[in-house]
N, CA and C atoms as an extended XYZ file, in Angstrom:
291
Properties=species:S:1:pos:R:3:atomname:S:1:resname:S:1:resid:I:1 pbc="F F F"
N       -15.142      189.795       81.819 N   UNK     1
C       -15.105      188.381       82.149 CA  UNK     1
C       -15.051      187.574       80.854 C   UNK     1
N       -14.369      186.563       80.839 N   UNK     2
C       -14.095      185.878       79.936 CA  UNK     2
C       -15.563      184.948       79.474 C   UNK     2
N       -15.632      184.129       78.424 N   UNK     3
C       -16.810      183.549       78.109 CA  UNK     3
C       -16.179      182.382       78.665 C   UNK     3
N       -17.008      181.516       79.116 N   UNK     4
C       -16.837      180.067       79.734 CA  UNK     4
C       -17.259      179.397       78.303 C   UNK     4
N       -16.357      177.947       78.475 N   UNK     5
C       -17.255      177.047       77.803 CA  UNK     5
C       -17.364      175.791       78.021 C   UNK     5
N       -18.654      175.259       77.801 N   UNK     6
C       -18.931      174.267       78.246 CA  UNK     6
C       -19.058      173.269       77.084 C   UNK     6
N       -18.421      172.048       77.430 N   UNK     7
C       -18.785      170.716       76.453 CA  UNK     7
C       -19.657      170.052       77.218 C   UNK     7
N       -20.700      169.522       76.715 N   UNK     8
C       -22.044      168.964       76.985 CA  UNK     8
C       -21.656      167.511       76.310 C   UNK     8
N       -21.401      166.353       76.724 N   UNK     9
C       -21.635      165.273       76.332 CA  UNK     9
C       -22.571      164.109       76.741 C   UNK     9
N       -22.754      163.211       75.525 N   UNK    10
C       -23.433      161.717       75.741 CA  UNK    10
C       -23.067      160.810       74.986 C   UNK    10
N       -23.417      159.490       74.696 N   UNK    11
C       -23.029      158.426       74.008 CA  UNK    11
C       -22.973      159.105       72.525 C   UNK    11
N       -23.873      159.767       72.039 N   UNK    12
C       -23.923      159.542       70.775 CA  UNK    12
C       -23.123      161.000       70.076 C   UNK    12
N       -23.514      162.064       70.955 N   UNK    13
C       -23.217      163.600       71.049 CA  UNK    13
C       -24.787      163.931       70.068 C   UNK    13
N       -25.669      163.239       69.985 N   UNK    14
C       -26.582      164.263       69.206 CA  UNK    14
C       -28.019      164.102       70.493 C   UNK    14
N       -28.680      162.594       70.707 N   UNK    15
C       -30.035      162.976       71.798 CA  UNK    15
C       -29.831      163.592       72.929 C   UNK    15
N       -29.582      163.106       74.236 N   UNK    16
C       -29.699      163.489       75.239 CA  UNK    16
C       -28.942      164.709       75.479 C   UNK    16
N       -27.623      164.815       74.694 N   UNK    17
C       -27.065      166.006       74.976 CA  UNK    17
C       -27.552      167.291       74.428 C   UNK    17
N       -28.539      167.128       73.410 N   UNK    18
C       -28.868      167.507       73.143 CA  UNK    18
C       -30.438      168.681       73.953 C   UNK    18
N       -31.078      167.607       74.146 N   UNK    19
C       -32.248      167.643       75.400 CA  UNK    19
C       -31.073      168.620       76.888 C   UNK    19
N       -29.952      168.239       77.016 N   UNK    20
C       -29.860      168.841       77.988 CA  UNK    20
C       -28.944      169.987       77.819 C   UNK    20
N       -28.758      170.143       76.967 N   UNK    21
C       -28.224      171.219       76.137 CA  UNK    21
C       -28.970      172.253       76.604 C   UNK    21
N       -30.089      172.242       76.054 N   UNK    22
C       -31.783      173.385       75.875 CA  UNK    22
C       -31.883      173.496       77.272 C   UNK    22
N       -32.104      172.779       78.260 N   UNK    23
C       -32.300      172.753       80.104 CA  UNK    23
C       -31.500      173.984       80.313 C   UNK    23
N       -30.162      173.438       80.135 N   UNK    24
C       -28.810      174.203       80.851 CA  UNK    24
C       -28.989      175.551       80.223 C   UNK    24
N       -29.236      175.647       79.106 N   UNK    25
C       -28.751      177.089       78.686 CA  UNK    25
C       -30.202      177.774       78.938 C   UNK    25
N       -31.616      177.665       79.170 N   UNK    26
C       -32.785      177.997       79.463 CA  UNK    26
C       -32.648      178.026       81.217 C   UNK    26
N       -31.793      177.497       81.964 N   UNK    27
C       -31.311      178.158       83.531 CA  UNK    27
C       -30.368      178.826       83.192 C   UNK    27
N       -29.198      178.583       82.644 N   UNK    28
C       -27.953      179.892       82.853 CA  UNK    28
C       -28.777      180.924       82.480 C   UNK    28
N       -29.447      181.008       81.349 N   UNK    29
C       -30.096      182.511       80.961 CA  UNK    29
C       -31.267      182.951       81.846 C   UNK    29
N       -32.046      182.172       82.883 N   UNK    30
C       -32.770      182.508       83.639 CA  UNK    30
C       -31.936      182.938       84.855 C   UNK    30
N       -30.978      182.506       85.319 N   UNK    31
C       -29.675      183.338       86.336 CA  UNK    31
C       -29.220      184.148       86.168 C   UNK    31
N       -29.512      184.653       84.668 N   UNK    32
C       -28.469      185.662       84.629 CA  UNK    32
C       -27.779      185.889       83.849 C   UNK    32
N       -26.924      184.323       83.285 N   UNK    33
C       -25.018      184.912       82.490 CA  UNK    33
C       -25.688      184.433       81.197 C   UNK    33
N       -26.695      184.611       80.621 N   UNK    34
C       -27.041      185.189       78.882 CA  UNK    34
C       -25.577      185.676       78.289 C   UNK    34
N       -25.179      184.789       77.433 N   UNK    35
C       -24.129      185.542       76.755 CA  UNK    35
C       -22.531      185.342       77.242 C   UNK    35
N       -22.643      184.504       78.378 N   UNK    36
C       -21.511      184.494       79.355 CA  UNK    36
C       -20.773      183.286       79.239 C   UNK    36
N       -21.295      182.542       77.891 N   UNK    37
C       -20.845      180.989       78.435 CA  UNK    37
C       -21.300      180.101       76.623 C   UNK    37
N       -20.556      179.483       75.887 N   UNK    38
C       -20.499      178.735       75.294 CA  UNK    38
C       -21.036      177.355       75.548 C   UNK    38
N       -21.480      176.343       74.977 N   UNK    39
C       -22.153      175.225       74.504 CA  UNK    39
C       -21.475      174.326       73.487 C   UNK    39
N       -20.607      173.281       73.573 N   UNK    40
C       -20.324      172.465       72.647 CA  UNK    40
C       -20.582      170.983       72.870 C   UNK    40
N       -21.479      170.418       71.700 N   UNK    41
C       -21.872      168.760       72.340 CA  UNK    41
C       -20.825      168.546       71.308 C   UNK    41
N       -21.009      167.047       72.059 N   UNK    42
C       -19.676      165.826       71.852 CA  UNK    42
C       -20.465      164.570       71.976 C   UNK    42
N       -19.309      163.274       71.458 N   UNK    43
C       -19.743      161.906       72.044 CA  UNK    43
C       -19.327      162.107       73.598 C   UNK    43
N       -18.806      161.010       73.917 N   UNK    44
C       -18.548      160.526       75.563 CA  UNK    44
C       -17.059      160.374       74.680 C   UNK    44
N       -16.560      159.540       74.203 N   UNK    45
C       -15.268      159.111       73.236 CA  UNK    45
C       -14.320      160.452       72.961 C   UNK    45
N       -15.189      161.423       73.110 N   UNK    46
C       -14.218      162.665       72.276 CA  UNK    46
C       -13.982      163.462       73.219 C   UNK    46
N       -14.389      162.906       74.634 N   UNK    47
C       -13.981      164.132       75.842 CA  UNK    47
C       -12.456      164.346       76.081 C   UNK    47
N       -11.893      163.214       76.411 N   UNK    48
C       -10.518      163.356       76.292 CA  UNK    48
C        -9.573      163.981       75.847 C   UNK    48
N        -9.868      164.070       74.169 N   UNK    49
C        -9.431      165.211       72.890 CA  UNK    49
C        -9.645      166.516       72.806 C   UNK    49
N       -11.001      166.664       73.385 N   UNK    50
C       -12.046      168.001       73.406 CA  UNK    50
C       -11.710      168.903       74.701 C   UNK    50
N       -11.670      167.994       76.110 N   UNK    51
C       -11.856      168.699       77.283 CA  UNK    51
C       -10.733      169.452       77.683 C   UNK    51
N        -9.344      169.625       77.175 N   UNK    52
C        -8.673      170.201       77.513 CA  UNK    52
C        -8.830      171.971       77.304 C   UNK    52
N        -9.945      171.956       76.371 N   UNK    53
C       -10.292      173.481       75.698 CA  UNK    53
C       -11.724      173.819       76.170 C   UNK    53
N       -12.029      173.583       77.026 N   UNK    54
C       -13.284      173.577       77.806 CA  UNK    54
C       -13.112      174.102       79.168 C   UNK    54
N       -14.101      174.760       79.881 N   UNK    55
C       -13.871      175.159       81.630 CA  UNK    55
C       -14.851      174.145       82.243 C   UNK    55
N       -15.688      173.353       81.562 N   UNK    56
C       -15.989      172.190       82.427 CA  UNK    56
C       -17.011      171.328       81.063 C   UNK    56
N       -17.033      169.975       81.578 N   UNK    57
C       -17.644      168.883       80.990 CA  UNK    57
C       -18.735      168.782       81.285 C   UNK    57
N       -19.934      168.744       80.891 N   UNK    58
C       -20.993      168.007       81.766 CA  UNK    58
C       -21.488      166.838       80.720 C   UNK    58
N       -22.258      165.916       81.357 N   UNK    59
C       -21.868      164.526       80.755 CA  UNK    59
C       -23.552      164.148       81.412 C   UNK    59
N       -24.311      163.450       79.759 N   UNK    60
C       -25.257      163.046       79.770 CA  UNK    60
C       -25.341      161.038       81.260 C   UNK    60
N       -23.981      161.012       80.884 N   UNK    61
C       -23.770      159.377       81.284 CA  UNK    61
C       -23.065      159.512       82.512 C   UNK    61
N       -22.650      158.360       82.899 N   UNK    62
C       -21.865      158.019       83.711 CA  UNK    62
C       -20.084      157.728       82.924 C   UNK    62
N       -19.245      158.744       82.531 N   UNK    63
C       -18.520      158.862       81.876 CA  UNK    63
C       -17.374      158.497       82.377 C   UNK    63
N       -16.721      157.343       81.469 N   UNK    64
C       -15.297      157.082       82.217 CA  UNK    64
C       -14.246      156.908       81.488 C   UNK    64
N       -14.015      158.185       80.740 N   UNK    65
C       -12.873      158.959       79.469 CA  UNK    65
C       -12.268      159.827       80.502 C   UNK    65
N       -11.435      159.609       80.152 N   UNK    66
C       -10.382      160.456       81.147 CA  UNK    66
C       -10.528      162.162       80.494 C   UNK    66
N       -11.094      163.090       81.183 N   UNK    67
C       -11.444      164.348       81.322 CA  UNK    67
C       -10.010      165.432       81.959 C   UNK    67
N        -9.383      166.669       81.079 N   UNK    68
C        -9.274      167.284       81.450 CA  UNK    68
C        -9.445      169.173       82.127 C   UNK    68
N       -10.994      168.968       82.308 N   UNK    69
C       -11.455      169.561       83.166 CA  UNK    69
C       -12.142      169.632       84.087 C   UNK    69
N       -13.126      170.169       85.021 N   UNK    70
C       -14.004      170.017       85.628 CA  UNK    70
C       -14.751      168.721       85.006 C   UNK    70
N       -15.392      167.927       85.435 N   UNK    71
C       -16.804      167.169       85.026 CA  UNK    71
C       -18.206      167.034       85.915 C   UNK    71
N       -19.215      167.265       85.616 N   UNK    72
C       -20.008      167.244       85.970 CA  UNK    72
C       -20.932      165.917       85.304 C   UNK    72
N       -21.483      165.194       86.213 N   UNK    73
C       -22.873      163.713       85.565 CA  UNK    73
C       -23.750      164.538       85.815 C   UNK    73
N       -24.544      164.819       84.689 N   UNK    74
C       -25.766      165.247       84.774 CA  UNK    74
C       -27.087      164.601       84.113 C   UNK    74
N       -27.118      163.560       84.814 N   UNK    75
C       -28.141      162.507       84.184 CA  UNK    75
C       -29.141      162.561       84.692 C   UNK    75
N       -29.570      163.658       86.125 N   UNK    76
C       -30.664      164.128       85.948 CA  UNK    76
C       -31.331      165.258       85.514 C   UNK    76
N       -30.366      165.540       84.599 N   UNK    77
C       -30.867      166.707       83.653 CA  UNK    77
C       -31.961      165.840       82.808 C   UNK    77
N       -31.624      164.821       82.607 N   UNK    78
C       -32.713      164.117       81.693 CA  UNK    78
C       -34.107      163.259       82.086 C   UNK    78
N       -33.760      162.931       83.831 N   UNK    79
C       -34.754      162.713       84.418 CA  UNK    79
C       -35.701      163.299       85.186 C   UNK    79
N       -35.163      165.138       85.172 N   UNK    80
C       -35.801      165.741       85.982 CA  UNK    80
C       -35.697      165.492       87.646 C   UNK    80
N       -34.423      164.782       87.495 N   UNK    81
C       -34.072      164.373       88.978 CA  UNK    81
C       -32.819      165.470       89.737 C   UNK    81
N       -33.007      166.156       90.637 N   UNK    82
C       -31.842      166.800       91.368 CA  UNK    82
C       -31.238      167.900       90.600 C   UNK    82
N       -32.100      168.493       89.629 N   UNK    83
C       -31.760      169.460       88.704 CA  UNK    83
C       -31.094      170.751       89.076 C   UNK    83
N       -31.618      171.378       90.345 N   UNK    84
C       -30.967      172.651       90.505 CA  UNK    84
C       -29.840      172.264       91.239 C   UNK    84
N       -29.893      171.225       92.207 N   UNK    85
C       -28.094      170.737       92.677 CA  UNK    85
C       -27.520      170.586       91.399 C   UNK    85
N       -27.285      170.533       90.264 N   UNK    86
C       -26.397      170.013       88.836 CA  UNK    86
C       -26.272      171.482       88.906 C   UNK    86
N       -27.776      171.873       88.528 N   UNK    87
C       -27.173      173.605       88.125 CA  UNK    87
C       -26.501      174.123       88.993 C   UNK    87
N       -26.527      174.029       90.231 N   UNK    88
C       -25.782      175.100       91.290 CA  UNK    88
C       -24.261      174.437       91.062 C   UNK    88
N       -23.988      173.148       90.823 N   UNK    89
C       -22.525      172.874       90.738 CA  UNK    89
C       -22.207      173.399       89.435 C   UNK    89
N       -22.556      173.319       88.483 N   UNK    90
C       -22.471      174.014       86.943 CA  UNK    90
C       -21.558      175.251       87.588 C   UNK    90
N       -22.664      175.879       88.397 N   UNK    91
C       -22.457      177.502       88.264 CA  UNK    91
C       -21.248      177.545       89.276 C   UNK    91
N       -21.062      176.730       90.478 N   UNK    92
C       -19.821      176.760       91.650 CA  UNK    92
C       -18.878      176.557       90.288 C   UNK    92
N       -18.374      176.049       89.325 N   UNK    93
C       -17.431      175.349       88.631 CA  UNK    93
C       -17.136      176.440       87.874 C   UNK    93
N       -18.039      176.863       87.212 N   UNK    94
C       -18.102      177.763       86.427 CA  UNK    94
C       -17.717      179.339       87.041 C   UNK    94
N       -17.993      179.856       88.181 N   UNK    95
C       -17.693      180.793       88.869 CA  UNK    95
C       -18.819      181.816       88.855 C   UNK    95
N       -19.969      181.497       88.057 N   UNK    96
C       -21.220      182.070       87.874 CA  UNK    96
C       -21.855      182.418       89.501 C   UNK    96
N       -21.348      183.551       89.529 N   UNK    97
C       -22.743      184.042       91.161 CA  UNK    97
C       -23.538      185.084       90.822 C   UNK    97
């Protein structure tokens, strides 16, 4: 299986994406795909440029850069709000079962 990768963005590409950076990859590796899947943060500005080399976006904000891949809002990665619905779409997107 190929390695997935994921661009993780937010406004700045260094806080929150950061914070949810550590979440996401502390569940993928508690599921399972350890090793299965790449991590790259970004601004919100650089998705456009970036996302075409990515298998999905996930996005600290409410992001409205035109994305070409999957995207995922995961802004309650940062509130602790609706967390395993984000992860379970992560993983539907991703193809992770």
């Amino acid at each position: 299986m190929a390695v997935k990768k994921i661009l993780l963005c937010c406004g700045t590409g260094v806080a929150t994406s950061t914070v949810a950076n550590r979440k996401l990859c502390e569940e993928l590796d508690r599921r399972g795909f350890k090793g299965q899947y790449t991590v790259s943060q970004c601004k919100a500005v650089e998705v456009p440029s970036k996302s075409p080399n990515f298998d999905i976006c996930v996005s600290t904000i409410a992001n409205s850069y035109k994305c070409e891949c999957p995207m995922v809002i995961a802004t309650g990665l940062i509130l602790n709000r609706g967390t395993q619905e984000i992860f379970d779409k992560i993983c539907e997107i991703l193809e992770f079962k």
